[in-house]
C-alpha positions in Angstrom: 0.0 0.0 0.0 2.6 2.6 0.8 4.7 1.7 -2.5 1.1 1.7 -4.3 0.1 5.5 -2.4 4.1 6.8 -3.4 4.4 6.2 -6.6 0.9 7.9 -7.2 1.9 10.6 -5.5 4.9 11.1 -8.1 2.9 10.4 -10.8 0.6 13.6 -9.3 3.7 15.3 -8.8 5.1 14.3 -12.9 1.7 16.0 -13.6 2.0 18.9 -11.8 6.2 19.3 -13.2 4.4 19.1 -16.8 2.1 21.7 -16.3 5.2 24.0 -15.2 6.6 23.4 -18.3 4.0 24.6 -20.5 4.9 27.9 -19.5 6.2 30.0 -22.4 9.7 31.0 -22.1 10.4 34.2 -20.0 13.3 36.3 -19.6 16.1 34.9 -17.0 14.6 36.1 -13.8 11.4 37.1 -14.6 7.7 36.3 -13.2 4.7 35.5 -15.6 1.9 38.0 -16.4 -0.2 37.4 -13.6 -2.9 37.1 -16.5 -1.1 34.3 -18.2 -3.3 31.1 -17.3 -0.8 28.3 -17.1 1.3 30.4 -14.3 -2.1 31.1 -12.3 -3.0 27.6 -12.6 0.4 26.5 -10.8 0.0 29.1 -8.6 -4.4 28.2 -7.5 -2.5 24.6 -7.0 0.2 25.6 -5.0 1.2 23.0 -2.5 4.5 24.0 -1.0 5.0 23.2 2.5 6.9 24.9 5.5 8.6 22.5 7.9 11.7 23.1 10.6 14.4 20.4 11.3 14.6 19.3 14.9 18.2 20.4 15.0 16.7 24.2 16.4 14.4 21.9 18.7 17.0 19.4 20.0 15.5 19.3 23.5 11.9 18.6 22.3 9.7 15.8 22.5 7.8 14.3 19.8 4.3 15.6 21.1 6.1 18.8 21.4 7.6 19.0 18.4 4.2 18.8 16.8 2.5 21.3 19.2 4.7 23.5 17.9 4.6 23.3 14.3 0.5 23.6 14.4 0.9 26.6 17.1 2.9 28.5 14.7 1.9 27.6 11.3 4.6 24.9 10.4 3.0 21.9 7.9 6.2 19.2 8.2 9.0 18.1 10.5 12.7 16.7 9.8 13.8 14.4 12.1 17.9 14.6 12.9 18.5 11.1 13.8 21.9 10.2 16.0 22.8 13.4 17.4 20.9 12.3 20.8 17.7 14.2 20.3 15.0 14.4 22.8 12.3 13.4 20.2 14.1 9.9 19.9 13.4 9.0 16.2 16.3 6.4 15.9 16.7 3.3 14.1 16.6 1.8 17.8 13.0 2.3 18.1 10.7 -0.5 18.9 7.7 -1.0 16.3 5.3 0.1 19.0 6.9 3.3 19.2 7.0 4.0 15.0 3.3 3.1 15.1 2.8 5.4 17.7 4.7 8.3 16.4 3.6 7.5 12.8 -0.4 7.9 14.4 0.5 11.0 16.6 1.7 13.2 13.0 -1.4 11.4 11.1 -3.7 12.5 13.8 -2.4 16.0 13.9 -1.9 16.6 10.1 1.6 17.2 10.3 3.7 15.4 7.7 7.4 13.9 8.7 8.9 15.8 5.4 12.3 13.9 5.7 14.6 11.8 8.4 18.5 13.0 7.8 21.2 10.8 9.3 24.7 11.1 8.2 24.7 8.3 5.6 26.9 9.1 2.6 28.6 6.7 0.2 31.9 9.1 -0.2 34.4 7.5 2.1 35.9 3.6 2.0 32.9 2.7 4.7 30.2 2.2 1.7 28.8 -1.0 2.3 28.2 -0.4 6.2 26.7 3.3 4.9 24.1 1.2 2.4 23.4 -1.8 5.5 22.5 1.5 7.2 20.5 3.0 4.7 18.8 -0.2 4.1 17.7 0.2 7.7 16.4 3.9 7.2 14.6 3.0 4.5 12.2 0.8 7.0 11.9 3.5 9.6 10.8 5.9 6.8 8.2 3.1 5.8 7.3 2.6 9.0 6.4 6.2 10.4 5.5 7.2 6.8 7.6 9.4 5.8 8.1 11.1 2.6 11.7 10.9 2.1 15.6 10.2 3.4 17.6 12.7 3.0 21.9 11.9 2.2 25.2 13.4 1.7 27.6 13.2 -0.9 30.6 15.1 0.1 33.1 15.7 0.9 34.5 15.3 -2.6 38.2 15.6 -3.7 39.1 19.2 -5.2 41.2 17.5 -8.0 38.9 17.1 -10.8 40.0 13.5 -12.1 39.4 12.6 -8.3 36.1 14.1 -8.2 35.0 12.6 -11.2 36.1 8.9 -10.2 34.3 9.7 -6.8 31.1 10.4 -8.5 31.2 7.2 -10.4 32.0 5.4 -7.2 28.9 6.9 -5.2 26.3 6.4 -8.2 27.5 2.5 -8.3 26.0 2.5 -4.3 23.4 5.3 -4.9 21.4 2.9 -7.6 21.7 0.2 -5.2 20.2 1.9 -2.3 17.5 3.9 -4.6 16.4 0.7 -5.8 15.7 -0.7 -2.6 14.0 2.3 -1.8 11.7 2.5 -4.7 10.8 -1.3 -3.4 9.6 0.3 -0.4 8.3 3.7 -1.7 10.6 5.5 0.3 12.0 8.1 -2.1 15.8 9.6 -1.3 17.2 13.3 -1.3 20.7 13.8 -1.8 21.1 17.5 -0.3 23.6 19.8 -1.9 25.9 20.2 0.8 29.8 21.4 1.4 31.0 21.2 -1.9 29.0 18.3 -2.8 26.6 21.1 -4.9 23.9 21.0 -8.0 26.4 20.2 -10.4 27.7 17.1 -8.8 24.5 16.2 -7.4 23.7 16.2 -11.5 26.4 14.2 -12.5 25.9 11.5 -9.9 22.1 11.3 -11.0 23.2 10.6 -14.5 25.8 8.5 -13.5 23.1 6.6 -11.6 20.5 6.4 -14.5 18.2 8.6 -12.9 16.5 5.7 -10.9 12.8 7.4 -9.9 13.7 6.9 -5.8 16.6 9.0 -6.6 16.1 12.9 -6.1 17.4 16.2 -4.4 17.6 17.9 -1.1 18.3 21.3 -2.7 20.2 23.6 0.1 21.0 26.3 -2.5 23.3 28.3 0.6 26.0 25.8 0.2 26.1 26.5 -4.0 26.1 29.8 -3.3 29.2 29.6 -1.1 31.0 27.7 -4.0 29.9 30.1 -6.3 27.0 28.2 -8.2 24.1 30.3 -8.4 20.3 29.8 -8.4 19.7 29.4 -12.0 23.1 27.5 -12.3 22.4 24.9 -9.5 18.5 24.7 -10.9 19.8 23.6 -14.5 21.0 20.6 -13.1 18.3 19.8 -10.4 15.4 20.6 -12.5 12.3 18.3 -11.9 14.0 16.1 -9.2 13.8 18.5 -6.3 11.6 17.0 -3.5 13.0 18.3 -0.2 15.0 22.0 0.0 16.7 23.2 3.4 16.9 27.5 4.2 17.0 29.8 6.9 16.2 33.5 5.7 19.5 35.3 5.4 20.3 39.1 6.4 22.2 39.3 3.1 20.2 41.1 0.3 21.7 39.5 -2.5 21.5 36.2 -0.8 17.7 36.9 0.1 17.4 37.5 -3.9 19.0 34.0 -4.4 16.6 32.5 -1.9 13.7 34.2 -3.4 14.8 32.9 -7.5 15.0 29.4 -5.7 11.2 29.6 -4.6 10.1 31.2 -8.1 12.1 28.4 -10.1 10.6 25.8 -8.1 7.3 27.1 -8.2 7.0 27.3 -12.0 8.9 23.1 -11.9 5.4 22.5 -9.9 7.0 21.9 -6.3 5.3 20.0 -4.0 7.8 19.2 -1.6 8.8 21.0 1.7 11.2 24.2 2.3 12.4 22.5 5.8 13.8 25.9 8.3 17.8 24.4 8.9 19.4 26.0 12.0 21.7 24.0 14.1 20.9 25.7 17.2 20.6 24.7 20.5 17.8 26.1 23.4 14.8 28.0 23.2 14.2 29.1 19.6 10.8 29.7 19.3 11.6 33.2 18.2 13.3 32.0 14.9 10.3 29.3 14.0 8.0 32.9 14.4 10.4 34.7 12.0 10.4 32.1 9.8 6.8 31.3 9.5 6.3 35.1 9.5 8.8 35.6 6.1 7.7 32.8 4.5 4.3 34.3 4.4 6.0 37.5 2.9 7.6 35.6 0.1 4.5 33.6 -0.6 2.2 36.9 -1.1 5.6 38.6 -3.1 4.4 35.6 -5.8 0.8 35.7 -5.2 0.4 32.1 -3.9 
């Protein structure tokens, strides 16, 4: 059933990406006519959701984890698995405790937009790294979950090295995206470090571009590394189901954050922008802020 309710839910998701690209073309950084219909179609159907990852909530329960994403407007929750949180989503927990967690977010309409270990296929421990993804893919099956998100780096600088390191990883990401599309448990590899669009790219096409196989875009990392909005879009485009973000002071890095959101939009994004602040203590304040600016960039698109 799960595999069954997954892979319809990327078959609605395919339908929504076509739509998106029945836009006309537009000008590098422009918006539609708010009068053209296939861009107010996309945006009556927006589906977008805001989420926070536990790691600015280390110290909170499950129950209170979801008592405060409904209290101030959050839709989904990333789970930080072995950094010793209180909400305890581990691969150590019993099956009562997944079916009670997994009924406790079902109950309360709050999705679980992503659990994000550590597990990345870089470094010589690869086949302990898949064992272990093997065993997140049942978690995520277990407390329904929409996705596991990965790492890729950190990747050599030289570029022979990094090239031969992206064949390596796509050899281990098939096998572990196969298993997962078994399941219906899709994976996100995040752009992270310099692990950023463009390698995520070539490791997808290295891999075949199995279905289970998609992106965790974290465009603040590109940008460090010099890769753009538009430049780390044109080799994520239409696999994007999870991004991570935290609203910048910057001005020019709120512009990049705000040409991520319109590209996506327009690709028909259904996925969740998940609030990523490794914080610890009380930060209520910043899930306000957040939820408050997100609002802000919504209405700047009309959605």
């Amino acid at each position: 059933m799960k595999n069954q309710q997954t892979r319809r839910k990327f078959l609605q998701t395919s339908a929504i990406s076509s739509a998106a690209m029945m836009l006309p073309a537009a000008t590098m950084g422009s918006i539609p006519s708010t009068s053209d219909q296939n861009a107010l179609a996309i945006r009556k159907n927006f589906s977008m959701k805001l989420g926070f990852m536990t790691s600015m909530a280390q110290d909170k329960t499950v129950p209170e984890l979801i008592g405060m994403a409904k209290t101030h407007g959050y839709k989904a929750i990333e789970f930080r698995p072995e950094w010793k949180q209180a909400h305890g989503v581990e691969l150590s927990m019993t099956k009562a405790q997944r079916q009670e967690t997994r009924a406790r977010f079902a109950d309360n309409g709050i999705e679980i937009s992503a659990i994000s270990p550590g597990v990345k296929f870089v470094n010589d421990d690869r086949d302990q790294q898949l064992e272990k993804m093997y065993q997140y893919i049942d978690l995520a099956v277990d407390l329904d979950a929409s996705c596991i998100r990965f790492f890729a780096d950190k990747l050599p600088d030289d570029p022979g090295q990094r090239q031969e390191s992206h064949k390596v990883q796509a050899e281990y990401q098939v096998r572990a995206a196969e298993k997962a599309w078994e399941a219906g448990v899709t994976l996100a590899l995040e752009t992270h470090s310099n692990s950023i669009g463009y390698d995520a790219g070539e490791m997808m096409f290295l891999a075949g571009f199995p279905p289970a196989f998609r992106i965790n875009w974290h465009l603040a990392h590109g940008l460090k590394r010099g890769e753009d909005a538009d430049t780390g879009y044109r080799h994520v485009k239409g696999r994007v189901v999870h991004a991570h973000f935290s609203f910048p002071d910057d001005n020019e890095a709120m512009k990049a954050l705000e040409r991520q959101f319109e590209l996506l939009l327009y690709d028909g994004f259904a996925g969740t922008f998940s609030v990523e602040i490794i914080k610890k203590g009380d930060n209520t304040n910043l899930l306000i802020e957040h939820a408050r600016k997100w609002k802000e960039m919504k209405a700047k698109f009309n959605v």
